[in-house]
C-alpha positions in Angstrom: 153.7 61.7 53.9 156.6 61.9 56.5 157.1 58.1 55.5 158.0 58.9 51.9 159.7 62.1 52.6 162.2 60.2 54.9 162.7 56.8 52.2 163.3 59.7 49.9 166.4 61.1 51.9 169.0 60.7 49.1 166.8 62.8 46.9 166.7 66.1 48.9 167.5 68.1 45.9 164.0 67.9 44.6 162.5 69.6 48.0 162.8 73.0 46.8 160.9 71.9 43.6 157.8 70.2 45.2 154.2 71.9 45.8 151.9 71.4 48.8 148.2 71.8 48.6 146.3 74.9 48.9 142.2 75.1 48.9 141.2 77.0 45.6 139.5 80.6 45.8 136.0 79.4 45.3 134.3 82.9 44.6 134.5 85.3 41.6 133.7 88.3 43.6 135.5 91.3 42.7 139.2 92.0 43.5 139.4 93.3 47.3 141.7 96.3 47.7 145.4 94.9 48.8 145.9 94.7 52.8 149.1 94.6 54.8 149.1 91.7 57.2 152.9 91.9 58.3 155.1 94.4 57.0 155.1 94.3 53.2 153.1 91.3 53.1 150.4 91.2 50.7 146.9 89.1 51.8 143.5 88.8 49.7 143.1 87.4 46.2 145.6 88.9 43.8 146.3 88.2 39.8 150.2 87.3 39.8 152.2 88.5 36.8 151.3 88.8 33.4 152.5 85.4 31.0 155.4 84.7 28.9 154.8 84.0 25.3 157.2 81.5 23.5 155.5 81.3 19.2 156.8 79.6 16.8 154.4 80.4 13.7 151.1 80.4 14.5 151.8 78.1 17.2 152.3 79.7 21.1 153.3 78.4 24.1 151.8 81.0 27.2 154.4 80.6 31.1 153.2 81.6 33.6 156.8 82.3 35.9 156.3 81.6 40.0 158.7 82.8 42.4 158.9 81.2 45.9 158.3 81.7 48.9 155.0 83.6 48.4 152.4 85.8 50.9 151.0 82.9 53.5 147.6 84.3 53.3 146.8 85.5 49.8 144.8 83.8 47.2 145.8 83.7 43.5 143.2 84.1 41.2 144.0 85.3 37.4 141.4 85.7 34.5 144.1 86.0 32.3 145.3 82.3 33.2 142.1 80.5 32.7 141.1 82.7 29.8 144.4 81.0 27.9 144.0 77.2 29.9 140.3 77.4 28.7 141.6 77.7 24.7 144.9 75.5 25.0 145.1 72.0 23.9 147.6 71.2 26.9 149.0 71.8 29.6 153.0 71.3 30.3 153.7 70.7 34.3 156.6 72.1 36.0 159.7 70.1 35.7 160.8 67.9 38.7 162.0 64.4 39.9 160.2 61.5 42.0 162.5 59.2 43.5 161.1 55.4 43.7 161.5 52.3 45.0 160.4 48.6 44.2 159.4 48.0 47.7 155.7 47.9 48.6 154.5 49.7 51.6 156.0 47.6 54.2 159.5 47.3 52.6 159.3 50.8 53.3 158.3 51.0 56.5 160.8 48.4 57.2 163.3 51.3 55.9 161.7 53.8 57.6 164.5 53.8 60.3 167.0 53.4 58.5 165.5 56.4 56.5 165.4 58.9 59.4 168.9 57.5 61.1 170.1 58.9 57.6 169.3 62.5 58.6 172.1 62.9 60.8 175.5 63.2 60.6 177.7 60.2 60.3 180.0 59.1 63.3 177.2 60.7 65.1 178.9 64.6 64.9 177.0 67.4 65.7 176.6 70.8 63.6 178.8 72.6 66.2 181.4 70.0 65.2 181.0 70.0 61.4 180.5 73.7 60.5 183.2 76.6 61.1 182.9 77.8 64.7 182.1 81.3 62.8 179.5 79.7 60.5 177.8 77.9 64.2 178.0 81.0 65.8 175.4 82.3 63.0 173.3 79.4 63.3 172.7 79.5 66.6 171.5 83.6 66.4 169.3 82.3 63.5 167.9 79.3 65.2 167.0 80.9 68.7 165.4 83.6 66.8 162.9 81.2 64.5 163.1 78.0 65.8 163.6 78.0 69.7 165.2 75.7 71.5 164.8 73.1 69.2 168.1 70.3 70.4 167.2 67.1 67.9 168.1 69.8 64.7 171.9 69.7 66.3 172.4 66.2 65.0 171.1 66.8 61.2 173.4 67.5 58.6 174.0 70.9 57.5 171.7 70.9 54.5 169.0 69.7 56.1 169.4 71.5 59.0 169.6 74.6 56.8 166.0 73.1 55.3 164.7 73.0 58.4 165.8 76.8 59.6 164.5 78.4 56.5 160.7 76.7 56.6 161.1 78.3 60.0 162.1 81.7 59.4 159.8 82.2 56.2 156.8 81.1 58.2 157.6 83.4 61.3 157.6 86.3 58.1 154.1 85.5 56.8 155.6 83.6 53.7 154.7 80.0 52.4 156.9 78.0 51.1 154.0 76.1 48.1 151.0 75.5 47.8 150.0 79.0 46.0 150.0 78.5 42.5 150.1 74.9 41.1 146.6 73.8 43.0 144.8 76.6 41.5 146.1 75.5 37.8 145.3 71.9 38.1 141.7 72.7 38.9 141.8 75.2 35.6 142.7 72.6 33.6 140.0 69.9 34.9 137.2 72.6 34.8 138.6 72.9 31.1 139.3 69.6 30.6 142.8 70.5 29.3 145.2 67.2 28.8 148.2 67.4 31.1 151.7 67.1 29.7 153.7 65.3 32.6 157.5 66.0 32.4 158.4 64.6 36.0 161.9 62.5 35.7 161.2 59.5 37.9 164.2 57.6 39.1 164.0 54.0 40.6 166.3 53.4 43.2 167.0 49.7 42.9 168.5 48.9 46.3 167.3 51.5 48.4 168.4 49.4 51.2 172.3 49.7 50.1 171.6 53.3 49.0 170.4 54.4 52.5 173.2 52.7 54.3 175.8 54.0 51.6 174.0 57.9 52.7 174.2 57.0 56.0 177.8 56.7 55.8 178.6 59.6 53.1 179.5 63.1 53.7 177.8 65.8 51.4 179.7 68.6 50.1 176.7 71.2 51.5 178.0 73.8 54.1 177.8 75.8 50.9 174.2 75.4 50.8 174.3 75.9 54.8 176.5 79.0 54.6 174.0 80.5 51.7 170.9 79.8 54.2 172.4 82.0 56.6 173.3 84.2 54.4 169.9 84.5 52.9 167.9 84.7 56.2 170.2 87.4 57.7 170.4 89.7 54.4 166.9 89.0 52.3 163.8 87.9 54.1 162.9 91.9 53.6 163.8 91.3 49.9 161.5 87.9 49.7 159.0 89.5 51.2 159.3 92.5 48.7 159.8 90.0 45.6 156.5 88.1 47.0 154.1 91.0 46.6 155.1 92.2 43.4 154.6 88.7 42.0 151.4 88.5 44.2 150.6 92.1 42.1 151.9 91.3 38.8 154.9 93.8 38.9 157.4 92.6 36.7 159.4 95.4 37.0 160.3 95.6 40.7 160.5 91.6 40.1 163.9 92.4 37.6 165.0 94.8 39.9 165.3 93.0 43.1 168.5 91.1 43.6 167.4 87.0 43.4 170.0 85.6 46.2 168.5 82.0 46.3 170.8 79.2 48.2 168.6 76.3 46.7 170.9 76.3 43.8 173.5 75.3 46.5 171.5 73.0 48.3 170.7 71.1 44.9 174.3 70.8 44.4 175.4 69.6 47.1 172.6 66.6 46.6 173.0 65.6 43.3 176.8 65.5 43.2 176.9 63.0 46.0 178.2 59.7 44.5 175.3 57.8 46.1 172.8 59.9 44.0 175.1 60.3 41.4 176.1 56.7 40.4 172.5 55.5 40.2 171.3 58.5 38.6 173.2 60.3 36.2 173.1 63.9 35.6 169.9 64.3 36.8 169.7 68.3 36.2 170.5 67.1 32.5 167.2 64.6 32.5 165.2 67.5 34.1 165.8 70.0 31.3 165.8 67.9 28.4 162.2 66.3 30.0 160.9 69.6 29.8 161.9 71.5 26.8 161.5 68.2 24.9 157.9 68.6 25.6 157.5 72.2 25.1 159.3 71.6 21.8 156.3 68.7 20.7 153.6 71.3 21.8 154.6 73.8 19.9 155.1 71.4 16.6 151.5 70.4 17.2 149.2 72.7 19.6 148.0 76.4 18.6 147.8 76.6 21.8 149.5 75.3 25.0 150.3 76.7 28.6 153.0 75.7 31.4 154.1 77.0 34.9 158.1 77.5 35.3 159.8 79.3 38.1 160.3 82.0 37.1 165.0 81.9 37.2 164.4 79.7 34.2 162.4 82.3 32.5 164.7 85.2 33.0 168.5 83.7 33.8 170.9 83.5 30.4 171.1 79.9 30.9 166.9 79.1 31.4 164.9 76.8 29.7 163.5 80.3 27.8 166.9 81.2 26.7 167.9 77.8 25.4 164.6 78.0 23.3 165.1 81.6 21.9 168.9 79.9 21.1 167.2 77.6 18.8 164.7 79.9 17.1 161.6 80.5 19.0 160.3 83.6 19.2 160.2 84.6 23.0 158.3 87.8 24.2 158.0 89.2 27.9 154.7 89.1 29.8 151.9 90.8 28.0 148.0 90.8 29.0 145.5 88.9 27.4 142.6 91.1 26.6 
């Protein structure tokens, strides 16, 4: 795993978009009462929010919205999911992007160095030097608090260093990162033998040999996504661990009221606008959206029934994937219960 995480450098932007794996709730017993483990954080199997309805005629299209990071220890378990998995005809998986090669396994492990060289800074700068004294000043609060002493972060670039900081901080808060939701649906859907839609973008790097030693050398335009790390850690781990239960309890309103501050968006930037993704890419943001409403558009031409996971800023932001299908006619109606 470490071995493609570090040939897949140049593609950091789909980090925040990737799901680990999480053991599936195995009893049907019934809800447990909620528990506090650390302040405000939820534990114990809870139902998650209610779904999104997208229709067009008799046709409907049931999202379920995630929001991350979410409690380390709960369970999600929802009736209402598998009640609408076990009648659809498909199911749509979350949008994302896998970065390839044509190298077999020991091409990459030849790269493997080259791949992990590629985390630092070029000209062999620190953070200290490449970050406002101000902005290094916060780090280094941040970093004693949640990560220690740790010396070998010094010499990543911002954004990963900023990667690095906040899988720190949100652990030390009893939050997890994936590995909640995704695991759980994939099992629904092979109990219910329910065909999976995949809308993945894969890109093939051609010469990843060239593209690591063009990253090696490139700066990135991310102590925006840096500064909004900080940011984020010093002002809203209350607020994510707030926004984590009432997703964890289905509570959509406290979910619209609390401020979303999320620095991904930054951190994504700051990737895919680097030439060396750029150039051998595209708009890659573009792909990812037309991948995935293109197939919610074909299951709603064909299936009565089909169901898909989104996070849930592309279910509730002006610009989402939601909004650009109410834009062209689809009827699109907030979470209601399946009785």
């Amino acid at each position: 795993m470490r071995l493609r995480r570090a040939i897949g450098l140049f593609a950091l932007f789909v980090i925040a978009m990737q799901a680990s794996a999480q053991t599936v709730p195995k009893t049907t017993a019934p809800l447990p009462p909620i528990r506090d483990l650390a302040p405000l954080v939820v534990s114990g199997i809870q139902p998650g929010p209610g779904l999104w309805k997208v229709r067009k005629g008799e046709h409907t299209l049931w999202v379920l919205g995630t929001v991350s990071p979410l409690p380390r220890r709960m369970e999600w378990e929802s009736r209402e999911v598998e009640q609408v998995i076990a009648q659809s005809q498909a199911l749509i998986e979350p949008p994302g992007v896998r970065i390839d090669t044509n190298l077999g396994f020991f091409g990459q492990l030849v790269l493997a160095p080259k791949a992990f060289s590629a985390r630092k800074n070029p000209d062999g700068q620190t953070l200290q030097q490449v970050v406002p004294p101000e902005m290094y000043a916060r780090w280094l609060v941040l970093k004693r608090k949640y990560m220690g002493r740790d010396s070998g972060v010094e010499n990543y670039r911002p954004i990963l260093a900023a990667m690095e900081l906040y899988q720190e901080a949100i652990k030390d808060v009893g939050l997890r990162q994936g590995g909640v939701v995704w695991p759980v649906v994939e099992k629904l859907a092979k109990r219910h033998d329910v065909p999976r839609i995949k809308t993945t973008v894969t890109v093939m790097i051609q010469d990843p040999k060239v593209a690591l030693k063009e990253f090696r050398g490139a700066r990135l335009e991310d102590l925006d996504c840096f500064a909004k790390t900080l940011e984020r850690l010093e002002s809203d781990l209350g607020t994510m661990r707030e926004r984590a239960n009432a997703w964890a309890v289905g509570d959509l309103d406290a979910l619209k009221a609390l401020p979303y501050t999320d620095q991904n968006e930054a951190c994504v930037r700051a990737a895919a606008e680097s030439n060396v993704l750029r150039k051998r890419t595209g708009d890659i943001e573009a792909q990812v959206a037309g991948r995935w409403l293109g197939a919610a558009e074909a299951a709603l031409a064909k299936n009565p029934t089909t169901f898909a996971v989104l996070p849930m800023r592309e279910l509730t932001r002006p610009d989402g994937f939601l909004a650009r299908l109410k834009a062209k006619g689809y009827v699109v109606e907030e979470p209601v219960r399946v009785e």
